[in-house]
N, C-alpha and C positions, 0 to 999 in steps of 0.2 A: 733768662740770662740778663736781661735790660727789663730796669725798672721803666714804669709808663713813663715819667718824665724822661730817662734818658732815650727812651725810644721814639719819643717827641721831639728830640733837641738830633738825634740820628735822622729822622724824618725831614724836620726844618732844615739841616743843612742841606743833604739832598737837593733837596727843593732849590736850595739857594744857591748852590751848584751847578745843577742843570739849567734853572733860570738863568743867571749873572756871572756865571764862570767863579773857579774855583780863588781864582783872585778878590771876590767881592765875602770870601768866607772868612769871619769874623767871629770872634766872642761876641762883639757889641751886635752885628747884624742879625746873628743868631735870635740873642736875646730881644732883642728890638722883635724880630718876628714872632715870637711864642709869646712876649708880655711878659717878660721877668726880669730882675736885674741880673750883672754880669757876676756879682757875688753868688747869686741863687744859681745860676746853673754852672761854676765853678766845684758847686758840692756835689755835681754828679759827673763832670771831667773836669779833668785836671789842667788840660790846655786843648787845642784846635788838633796837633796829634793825634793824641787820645780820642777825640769824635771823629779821626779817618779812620783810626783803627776799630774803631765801633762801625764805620759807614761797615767796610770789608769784613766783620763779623757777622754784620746784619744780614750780608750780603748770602751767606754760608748757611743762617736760619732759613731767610726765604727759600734758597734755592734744595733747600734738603728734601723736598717733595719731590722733586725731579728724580734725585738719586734712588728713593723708594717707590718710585714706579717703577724703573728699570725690575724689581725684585718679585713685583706681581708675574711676570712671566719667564717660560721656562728656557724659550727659545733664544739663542745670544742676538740675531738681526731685531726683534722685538723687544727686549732690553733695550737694545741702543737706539732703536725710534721711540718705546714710549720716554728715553731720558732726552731728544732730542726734542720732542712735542711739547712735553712738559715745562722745557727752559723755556721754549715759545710761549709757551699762555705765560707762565707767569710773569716774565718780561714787558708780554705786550700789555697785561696790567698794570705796569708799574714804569708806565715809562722814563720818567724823570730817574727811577732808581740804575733804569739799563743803558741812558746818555749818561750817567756820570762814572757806574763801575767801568763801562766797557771804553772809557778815554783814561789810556795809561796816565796821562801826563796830570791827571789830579793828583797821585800817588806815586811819581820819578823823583821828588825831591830828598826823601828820606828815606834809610837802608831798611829801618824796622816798616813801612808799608810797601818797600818794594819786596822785604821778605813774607809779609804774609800773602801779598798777590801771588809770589810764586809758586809758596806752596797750595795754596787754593787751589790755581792752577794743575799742579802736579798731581793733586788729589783726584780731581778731574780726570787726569788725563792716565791716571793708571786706574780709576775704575773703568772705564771706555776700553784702554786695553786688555785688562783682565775679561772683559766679556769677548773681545775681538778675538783672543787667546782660545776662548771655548768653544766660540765658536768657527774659530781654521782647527780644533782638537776634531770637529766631529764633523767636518767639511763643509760648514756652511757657509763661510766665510773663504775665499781664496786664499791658500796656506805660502803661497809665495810672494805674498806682500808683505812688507816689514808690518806688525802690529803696531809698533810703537807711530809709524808715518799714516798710518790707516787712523790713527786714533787721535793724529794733527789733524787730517783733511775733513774729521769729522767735526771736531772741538775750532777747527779753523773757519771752516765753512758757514756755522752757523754763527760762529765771532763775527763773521765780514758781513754777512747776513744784518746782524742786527744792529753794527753800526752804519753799515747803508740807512736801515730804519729810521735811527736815528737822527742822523744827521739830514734827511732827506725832512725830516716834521713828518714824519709817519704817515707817508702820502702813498701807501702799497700795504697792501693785506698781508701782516707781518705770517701768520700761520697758513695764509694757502702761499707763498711765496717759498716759505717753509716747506711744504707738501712738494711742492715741482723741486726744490734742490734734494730732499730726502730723498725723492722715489730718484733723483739721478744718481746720488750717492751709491743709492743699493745698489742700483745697473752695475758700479765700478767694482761693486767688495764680495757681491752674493756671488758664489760658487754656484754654479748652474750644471753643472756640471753631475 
C-alpha cells in the first residue's frame, strides 16, 4: 500500500510525534529527519494531513495480524484473547507507534482523521462483537449482557491498559499486566454456567 520512502516518512513522523509532540510535526522536521528536501517528500504527500492519514492507515496494516489470529481458533472466548494478546505484542513492539495512535488529540483537529479513527474504531468493535454474538449463541459467553457493552469493556480495557503503558515510559510488563486484566475479563463474560 506505501511505497518504502513513504513508509519512511510515515515511520519518521511517528517518531517525531511520540518524541516532541504532535506540535513539533513538520514538512521541514520531517525532512530534516529522513535527509531529503521538503520538495522530495512532497511527491509522496501532499501535505502533513495526508501523512496522518497515512500514520492511521499504517496503523490498520500493522494491527491486521491481530484480527487474523482471532480466525485460527474455533472457540469465540479464544478468538477474543488470541485478538487481545496479539494487539499487546505488537504494540509493545512498537511503542512510539502506540503513544501516538492511542492519544486522540493528535487527530481531534480535523473531521477527515476524526472520521477514519472512528471507523477503525467501529471496525474493531463490531468484529469483537460478532464473536461475543457467537459466543452468548452457544453459551459461552453470558447471554444477558449487552454484546455491543461487553465489546466496549474489552476494546476499553486494553485502550486504558496501554495508555497507562504509555504514558508511564513503559515501566510494567505491558503483556503479563495484559494476562492478570484478560483472565479478570473472562471471570466477568465467561458463562460458567
Amino acid at each position: 500500500m506505501f511505497s518504502k520512502r513513504q513508509q519512511q516518512i510515515i515511520e519518521t513522523a511517528i517518531k517525531l510525534i511520540a518524541e516532541k509532540g504532535i506540535q513539533n510535526l513538520t514538512i521541514k522536521n520531517i525532512s530534516k529527519e529522513i535527509g531529503i528536501t521538503e520538495p522530495a517528500l512532497y511527491r509522496h504527500f501532499d501535505n502533513k494531513l495526508e501523512i496522518l492519514k497515512g500514520i492511521i492507515q499504517y496503523f490498520s496494516i500493522i494491527m491486521k495480524p491481530a484480527f487474523e489470529s482471532m480466525q485460527k481458533e474455533n472457540q469465540p472466548i479464544q478468538q477474543i484473547e488470541n485478538f487481545f494478546f496479539s494487539h499487546l505484542r505488537i504494540l509493545n513492539n512498537n511503542y512510539n507507534f502506540a503513544k501516538v495512535i492511542f492519544s486522540e488529540s493528535n487527530f481531534q483537529n480535523d473531521e477527515t482523521l476524526i472520521n477514519s479513527i472512528n471507523i477503525m474504531m467501529n471496525k474493531s468493535q463490531q468484529k469483537i462483537k460478532s464473536v461475543i454474538l457467537q459466543g452468548q449463541a452457544i453459551n459461552e459467553i453470558h447471554s444477558e449482557q449487552n454484546a455491543l457493552n461487553i465489546s466496549r469493556i474489552i476494546i476499553g480495557s486494553l485502550r486504558f491498559l496501554v495508555i497507562q503503558w504509555t504514558m508511564s515510559g513503559m515501566v510494567f510488563d505491558l503483556e503479563g499486566e495484559g494476562l492478570q486484566l484478560w483472565n479478570d475479563i473472562k471471570k466477568l463474560i465467561v458463562n460458567t454456567n
